[in-house]
GUFI-249717 format. One record per residue: y, x, z of N, C-alpha, C, CB in turn. Coordinates in pm, whole numbers, padded with zeros to 5 digits, always signed. Glycine has a CB too. Layout:
% GUFI-249717
YXZYXZYXZYXZ ...
This chain:
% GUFI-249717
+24114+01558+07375+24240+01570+07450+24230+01685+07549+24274+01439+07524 +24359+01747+07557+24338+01892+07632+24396+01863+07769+24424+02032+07554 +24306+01927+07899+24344+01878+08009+24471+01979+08067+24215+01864+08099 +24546+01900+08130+24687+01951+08141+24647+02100+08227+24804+01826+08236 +24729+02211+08220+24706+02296+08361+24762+02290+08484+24729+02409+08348 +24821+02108+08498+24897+02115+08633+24747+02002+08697+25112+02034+08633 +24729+01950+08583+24568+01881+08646+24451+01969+08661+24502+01765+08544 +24455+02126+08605+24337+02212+08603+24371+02288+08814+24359+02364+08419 +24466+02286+08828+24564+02329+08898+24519+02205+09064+24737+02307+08790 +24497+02035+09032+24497+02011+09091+24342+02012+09116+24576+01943+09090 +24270+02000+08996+24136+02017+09078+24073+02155+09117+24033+01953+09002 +24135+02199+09119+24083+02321+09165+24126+02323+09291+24119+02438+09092 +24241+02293+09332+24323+02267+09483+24162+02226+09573+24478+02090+09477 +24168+02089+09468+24065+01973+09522+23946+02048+09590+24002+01869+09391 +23920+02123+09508+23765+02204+09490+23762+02249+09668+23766+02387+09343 +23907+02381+09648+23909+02449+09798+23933+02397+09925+23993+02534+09805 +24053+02288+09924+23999+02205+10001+23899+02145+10049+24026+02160+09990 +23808+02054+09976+23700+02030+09972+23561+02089+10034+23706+02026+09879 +23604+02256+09998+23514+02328+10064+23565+02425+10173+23444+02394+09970 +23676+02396+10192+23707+02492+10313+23787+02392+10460+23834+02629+10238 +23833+02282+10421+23832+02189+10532+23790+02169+10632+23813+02121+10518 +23658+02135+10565+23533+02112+10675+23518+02278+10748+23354+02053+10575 +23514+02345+10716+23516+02517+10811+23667+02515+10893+23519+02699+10669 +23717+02507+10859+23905+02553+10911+23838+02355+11062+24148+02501+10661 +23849+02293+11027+23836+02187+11113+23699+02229+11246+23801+02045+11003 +23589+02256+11187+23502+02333+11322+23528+02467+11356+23349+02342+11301 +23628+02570+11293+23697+02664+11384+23765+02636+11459+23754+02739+11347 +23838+02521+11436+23961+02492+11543+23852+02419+11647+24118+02374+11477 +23820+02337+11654+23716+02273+11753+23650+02386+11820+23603+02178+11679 +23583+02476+11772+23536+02576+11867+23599+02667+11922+23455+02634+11829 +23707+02712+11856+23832+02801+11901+23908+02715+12053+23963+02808+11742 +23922+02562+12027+23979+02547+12184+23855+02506+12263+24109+02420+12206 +23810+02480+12204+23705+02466+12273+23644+02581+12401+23623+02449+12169 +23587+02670+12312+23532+02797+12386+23670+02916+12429+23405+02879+12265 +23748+02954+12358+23834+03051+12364+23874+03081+12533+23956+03006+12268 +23857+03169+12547+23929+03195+12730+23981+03346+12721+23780+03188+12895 +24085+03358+12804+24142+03499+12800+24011+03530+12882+24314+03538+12870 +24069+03737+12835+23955+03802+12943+24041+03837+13116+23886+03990+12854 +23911+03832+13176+23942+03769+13279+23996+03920+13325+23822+03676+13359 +24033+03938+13448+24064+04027+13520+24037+04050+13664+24162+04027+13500 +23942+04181+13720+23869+04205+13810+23891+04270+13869+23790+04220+13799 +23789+04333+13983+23826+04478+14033+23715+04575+14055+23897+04471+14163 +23753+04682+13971+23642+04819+13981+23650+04880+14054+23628+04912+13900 +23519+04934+14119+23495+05041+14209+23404+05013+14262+23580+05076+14293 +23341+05046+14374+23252+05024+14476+23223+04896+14426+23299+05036+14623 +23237+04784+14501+23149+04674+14434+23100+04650+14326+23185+04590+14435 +23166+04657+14197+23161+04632+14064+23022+04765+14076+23335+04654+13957 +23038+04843+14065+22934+04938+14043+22782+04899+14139+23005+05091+14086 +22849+04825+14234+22689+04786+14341+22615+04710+14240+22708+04666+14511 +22647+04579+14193+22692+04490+14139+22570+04507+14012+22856+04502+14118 +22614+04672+13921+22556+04689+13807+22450+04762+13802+22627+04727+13731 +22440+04831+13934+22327+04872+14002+22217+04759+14029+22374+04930+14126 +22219+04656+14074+22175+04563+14122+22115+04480+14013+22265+04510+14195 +22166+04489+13877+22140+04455+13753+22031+04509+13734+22226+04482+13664 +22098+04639+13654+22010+04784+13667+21861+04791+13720+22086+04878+13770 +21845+04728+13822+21698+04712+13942+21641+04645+13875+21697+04642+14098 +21705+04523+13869+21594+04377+13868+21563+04398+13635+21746+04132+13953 +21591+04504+13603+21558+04511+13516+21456+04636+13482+21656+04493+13466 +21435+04692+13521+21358+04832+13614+21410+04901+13506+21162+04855+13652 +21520+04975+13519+21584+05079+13430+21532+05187+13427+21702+05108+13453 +21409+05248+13552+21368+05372+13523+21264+05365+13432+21335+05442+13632 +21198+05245+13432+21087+05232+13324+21158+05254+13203+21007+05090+13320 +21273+05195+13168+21347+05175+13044+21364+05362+12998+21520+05071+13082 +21421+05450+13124+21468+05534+13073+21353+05670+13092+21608+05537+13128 +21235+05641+13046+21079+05667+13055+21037+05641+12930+20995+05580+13157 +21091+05539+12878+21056+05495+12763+21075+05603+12630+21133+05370+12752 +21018+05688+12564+21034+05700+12500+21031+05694+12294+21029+05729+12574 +20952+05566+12332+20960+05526+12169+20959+05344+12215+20783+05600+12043 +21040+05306+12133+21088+05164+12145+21093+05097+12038+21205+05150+12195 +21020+04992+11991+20988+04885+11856+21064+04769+11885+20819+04834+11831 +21124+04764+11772+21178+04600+11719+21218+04577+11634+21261+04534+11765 +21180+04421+11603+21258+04368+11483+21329+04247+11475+21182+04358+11386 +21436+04222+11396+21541+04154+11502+21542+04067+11374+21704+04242+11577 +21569+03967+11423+21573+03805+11326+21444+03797+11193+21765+03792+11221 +21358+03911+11229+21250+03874+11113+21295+03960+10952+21256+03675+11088 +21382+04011+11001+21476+04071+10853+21435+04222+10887+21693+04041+10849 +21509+04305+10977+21493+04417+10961+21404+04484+11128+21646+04468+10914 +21335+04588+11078+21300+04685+11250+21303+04768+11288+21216+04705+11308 +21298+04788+11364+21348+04925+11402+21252+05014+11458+21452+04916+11497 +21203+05127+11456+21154+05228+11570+21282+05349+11634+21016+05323+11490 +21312+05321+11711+21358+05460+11801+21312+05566+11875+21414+05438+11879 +21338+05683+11856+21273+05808+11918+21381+05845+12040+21253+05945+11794 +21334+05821+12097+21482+05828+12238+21479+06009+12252+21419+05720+12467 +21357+06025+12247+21314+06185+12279+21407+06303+12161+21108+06200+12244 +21435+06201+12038+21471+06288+11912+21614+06223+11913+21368+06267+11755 +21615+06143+11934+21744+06077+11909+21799+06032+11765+21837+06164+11961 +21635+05973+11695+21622+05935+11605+21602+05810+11604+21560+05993+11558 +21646+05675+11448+21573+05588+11464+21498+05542+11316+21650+05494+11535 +21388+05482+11296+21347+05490+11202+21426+05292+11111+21167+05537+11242 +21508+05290+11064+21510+05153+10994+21459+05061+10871+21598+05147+10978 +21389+04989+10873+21302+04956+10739+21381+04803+10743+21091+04959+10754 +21404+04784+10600+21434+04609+10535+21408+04610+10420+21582+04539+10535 +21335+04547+10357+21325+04497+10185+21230+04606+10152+21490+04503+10071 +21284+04730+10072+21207+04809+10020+21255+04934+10061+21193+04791+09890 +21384+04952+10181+21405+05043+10283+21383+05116+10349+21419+05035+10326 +21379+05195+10387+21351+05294+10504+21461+05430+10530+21198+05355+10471 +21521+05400+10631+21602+05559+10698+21578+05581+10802+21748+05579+10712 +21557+05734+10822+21542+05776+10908+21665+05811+10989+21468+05849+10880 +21777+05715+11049+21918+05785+11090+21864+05883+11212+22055+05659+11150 +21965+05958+11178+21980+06127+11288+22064+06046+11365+22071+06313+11218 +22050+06015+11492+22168+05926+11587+22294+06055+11600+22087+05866+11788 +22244+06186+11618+22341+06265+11631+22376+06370+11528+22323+06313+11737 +22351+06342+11443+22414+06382+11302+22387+06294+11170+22361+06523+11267 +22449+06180+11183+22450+06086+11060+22409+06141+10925+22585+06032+11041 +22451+06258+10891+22457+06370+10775+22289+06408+10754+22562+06528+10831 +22229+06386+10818+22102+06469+10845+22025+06358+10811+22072+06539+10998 +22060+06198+10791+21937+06157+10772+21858+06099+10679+21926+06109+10834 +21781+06029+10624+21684+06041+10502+21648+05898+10479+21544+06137+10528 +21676+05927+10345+21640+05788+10283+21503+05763+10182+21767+05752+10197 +21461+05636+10211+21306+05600+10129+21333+05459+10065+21149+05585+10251 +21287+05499+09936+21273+05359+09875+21143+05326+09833+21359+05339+09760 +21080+05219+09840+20954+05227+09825+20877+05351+09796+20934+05150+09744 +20888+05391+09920+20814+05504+09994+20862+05652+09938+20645+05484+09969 +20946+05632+09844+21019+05788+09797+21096+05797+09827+21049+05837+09688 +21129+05950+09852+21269+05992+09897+21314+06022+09810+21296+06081+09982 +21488+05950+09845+21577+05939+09761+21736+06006+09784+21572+05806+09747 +21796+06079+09734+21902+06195+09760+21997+06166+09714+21883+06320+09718 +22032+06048+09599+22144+05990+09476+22236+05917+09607+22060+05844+09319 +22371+05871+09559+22483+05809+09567+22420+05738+09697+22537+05726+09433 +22310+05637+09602+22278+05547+09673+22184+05576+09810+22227+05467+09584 +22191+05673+09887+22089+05714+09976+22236+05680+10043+21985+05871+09976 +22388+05747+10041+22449+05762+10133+22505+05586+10181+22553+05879+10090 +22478+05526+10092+22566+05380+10066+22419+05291+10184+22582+05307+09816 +22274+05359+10171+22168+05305+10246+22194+05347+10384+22032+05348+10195 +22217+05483+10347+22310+05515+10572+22359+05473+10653+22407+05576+10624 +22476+05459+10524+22604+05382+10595+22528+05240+10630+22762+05356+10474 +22470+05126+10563+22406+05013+10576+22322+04994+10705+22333+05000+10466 +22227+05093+10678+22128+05105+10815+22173+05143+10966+22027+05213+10787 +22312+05243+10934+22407+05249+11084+22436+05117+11121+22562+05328+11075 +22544+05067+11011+22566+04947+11048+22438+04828+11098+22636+04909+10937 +22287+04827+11049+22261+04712+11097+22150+04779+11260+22177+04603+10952 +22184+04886+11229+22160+04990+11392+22227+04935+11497+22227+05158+11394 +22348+04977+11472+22456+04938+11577+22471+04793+11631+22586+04970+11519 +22473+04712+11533+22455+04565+11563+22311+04527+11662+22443+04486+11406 +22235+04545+11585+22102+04451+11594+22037+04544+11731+21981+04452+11418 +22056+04701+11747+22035+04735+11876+22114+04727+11960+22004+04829+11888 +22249+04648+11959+22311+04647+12090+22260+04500+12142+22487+04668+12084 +22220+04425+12063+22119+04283+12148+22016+04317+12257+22010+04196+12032 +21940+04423+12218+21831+04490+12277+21834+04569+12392+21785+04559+12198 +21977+04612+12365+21985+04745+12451+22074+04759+12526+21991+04855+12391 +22207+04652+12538+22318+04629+12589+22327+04639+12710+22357+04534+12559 +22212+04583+12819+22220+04576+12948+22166+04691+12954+22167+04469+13020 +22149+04801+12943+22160+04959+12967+22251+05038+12945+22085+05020+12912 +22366+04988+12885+22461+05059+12830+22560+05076+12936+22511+04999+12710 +22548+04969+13003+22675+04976+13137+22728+05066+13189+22651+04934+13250 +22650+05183+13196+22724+05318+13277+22726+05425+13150+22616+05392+13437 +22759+05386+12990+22744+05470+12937+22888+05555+12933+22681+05428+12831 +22900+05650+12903+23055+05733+12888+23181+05664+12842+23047+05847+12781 +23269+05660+12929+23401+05537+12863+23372+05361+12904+23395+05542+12646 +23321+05368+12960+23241+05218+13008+23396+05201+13111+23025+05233+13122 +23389+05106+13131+23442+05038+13267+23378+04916+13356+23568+04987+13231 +23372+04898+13498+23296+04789+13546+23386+04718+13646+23161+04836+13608 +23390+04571+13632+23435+04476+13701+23371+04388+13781+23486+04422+13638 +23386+04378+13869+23365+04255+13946+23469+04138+13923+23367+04292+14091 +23409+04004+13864+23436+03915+13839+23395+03774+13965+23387+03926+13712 +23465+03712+13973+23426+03577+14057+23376+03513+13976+23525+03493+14126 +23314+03382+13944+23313+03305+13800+23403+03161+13898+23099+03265+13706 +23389+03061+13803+23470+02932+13870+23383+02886+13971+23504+02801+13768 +23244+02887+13924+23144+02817+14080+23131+03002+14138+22901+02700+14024 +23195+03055+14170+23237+03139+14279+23102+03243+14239+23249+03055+14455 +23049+03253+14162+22958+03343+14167+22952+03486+14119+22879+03291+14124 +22921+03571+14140+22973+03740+14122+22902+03752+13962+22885+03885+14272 +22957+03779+13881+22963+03859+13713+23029+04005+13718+23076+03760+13588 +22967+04040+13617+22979+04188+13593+23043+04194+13455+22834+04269+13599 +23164+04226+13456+23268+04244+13335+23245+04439+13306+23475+04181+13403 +23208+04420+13161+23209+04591+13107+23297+04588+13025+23079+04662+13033 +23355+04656+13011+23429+04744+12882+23422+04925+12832+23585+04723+12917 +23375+04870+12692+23326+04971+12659+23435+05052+12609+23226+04949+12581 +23362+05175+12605+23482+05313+12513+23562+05230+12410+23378+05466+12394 +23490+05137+12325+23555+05082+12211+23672+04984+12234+23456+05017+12135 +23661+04939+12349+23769+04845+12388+23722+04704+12409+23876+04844+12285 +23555+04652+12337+23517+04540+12349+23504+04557+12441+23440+04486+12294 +23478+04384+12551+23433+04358+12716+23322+04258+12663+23573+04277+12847 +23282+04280+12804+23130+04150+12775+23127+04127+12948+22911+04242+12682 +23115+04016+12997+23109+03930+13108+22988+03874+13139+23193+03834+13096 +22909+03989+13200+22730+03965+13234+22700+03822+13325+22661+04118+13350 +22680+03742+13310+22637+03627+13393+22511+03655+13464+22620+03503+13311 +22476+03660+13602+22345+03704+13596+22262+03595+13678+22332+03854+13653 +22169+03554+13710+22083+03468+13774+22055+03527+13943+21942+03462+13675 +22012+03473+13995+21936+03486+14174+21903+03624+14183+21766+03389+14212 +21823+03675+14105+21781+03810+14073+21833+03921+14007+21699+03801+14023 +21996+03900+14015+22077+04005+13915+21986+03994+13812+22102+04171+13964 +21956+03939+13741+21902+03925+13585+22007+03885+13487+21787+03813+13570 +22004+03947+13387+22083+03873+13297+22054+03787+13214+22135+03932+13239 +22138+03644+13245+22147+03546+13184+22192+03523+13088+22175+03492+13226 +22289+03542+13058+22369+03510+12945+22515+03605+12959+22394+03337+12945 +22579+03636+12851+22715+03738+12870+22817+03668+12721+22656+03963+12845 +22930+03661+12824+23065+03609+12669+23108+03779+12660+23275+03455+12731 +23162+03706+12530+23198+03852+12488+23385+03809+12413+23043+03927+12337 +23436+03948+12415+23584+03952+12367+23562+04090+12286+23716+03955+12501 +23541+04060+12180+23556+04170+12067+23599+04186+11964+23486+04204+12032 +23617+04315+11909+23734+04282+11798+23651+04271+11637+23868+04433+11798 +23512+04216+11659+23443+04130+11559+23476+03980+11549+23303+04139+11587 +23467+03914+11661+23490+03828+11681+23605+03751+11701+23441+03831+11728 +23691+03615+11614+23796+03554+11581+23841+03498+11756+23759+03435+11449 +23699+03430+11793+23696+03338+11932+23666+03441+12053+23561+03210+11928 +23792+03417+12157+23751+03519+12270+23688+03450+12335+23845+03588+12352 +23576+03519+12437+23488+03455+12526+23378+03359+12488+23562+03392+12604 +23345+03401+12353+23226+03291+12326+23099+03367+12427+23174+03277+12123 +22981+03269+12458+22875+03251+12535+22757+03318+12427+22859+03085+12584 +22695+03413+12484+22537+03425+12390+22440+03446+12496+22518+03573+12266 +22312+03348+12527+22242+03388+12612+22144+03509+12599+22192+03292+12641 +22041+03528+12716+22021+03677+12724+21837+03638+12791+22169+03783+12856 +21737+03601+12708+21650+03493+12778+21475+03530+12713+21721+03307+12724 +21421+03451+12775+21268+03521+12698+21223+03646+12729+21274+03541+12543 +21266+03748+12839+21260+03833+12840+21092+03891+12815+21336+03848+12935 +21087+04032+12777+20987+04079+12758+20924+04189+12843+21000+04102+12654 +20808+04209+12893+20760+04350+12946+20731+04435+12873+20662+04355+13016 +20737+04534+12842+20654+04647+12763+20535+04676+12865+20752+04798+12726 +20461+04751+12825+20366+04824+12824+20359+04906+12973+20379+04904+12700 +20500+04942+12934+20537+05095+13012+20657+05091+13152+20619+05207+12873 +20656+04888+13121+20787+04846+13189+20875+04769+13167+20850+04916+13204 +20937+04862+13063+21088+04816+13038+21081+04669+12997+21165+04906+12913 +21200+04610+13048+21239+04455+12981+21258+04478+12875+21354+04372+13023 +21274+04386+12776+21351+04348+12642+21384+04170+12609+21247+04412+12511 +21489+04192+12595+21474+03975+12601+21437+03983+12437+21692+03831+12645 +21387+03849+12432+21323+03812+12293+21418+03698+12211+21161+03746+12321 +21508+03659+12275+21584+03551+12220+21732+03529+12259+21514+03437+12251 +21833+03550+12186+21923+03464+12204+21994+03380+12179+21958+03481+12220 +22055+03251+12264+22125+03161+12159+22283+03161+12172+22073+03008+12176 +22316+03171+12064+22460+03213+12035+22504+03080+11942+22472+03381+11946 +22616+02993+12017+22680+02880+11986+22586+02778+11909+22800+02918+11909 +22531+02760+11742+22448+02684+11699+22352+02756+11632+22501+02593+11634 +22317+02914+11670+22221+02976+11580+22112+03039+11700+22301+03102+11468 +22014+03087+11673+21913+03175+11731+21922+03287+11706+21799+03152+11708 +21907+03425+11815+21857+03545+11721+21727+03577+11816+21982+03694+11697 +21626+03558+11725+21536+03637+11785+21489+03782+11761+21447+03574+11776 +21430+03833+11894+21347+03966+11854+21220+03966+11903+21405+04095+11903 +21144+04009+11755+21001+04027+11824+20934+04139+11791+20909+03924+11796 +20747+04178+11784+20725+04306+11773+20752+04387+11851+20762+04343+11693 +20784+04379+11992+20857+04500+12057+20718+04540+12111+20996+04473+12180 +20754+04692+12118+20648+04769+12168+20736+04907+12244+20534+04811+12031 +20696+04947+12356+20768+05049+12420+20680+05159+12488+20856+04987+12517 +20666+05270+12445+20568+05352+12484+20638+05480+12563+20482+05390+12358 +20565+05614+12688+20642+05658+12720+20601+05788+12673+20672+05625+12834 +20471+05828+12567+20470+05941+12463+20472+05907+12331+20360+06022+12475 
């Protein structure tokens, strides 16, 4: 007997339901849950004391001394950066690029250990920018604050305590929470990756290098971990 196509029709309904329910039901739960407009502050003089004060208790001159910086972020991919070249080196699987930070065009691809020039070198670029951009702004974010196009806020929080709201050239904001010691604790973010405004990712574990610089080693973001480890920071 041949099954009808208004019954092929319903189980298949069945199927997506089935598997997309349960997701659509804990978006909405976390969506009112966490969701908060971004807040609104005031820049100038304070806000800038504020990120200065950050800035310190993280010893930014060590950071910006630093010139070669190691990591690898969730155990998947790592990174070396040449701050001096303005290069970074990215390895995952059987990977390796060398991105030119300031000429994308310029940089070089390895596949198990050969260099490779085909289609697929440019499709590995594009990949390795992308998991560049991501996986080093965990690392590197609380330095970015005064970068070109930035903006800085002074925020109150509800238990009255002073936060540091940035917005970057791109238009994302991030809302620095910081501890006793202008340290950063934890920062929500409003970006246009993200569905939920103002979700929480902490900022914790921090690390010393060698040479100084902090690096936090962990953060927890709603029900996942990201860690980074391997870091090494040298200043030749």
């Amino acid at each position: 007997m041949k099954t009808k196509p208004k019954k092929i029709l319903k189980i298949i309904t069945g199927i997506i339901v089935f598997f997309t329910l349960p997701s659509l039901l804990l978006f909405g739960f976390i969506y009112f849950k966490y969701n908060e407009e971004l807040p609104q502050g005031i820049s100038g003089k304070e806000a800038d004391t504020l990120a200065y004060k950050m800035l310190e208790a993280l010893d930014f001159e060590a950071f910006k001394k630093t010139v070669h910086l190691e990591w690898t972020f969730k155990k998947r991919r790592h990174y070396e950066l040449d701050k001096l070249n303005n290069t970074c080196e990215v390895y995952w699987k059987a990977n390796k690029v060398i991105l030119d930070l300031d000429d994308y065009n310029q940089s070089k691809v390895f596949i198990h250990g050969f260099r490779n020039e085909s289609e697929m070198a440019e499709e590995l670029i594009a990949k390795a920018l992308n998991y560049y951009n991501n996986d080093s702004f965990w690392v590197l974010a609380p330095y970015k604050i005064f970068d070109k196009g930035t903006v800085r806020e002074l925020i109150k929080t509800t238990d009255n305590q002073d936060a540091l709201l940035v917005t970057m050239a791109s238009g994302d904001s991030y809302l620095w929470l910081l501890d006793d010691n202008y340290k950063p604790k934890a920062f929500k973010m409003w970006t246009s990756k993200l569905p939920i405004d103002g979700l929480e990712a902490s900022w914790s574990d921090w690390k010393t290098t060698l040479n100084g610089a902090q690096i936090p080693t962990f953060h927890k973001f709603l029900f996942f971990g990201l860690e980074i480890t391997d870091i090494k920071g040298t200043i030749n």
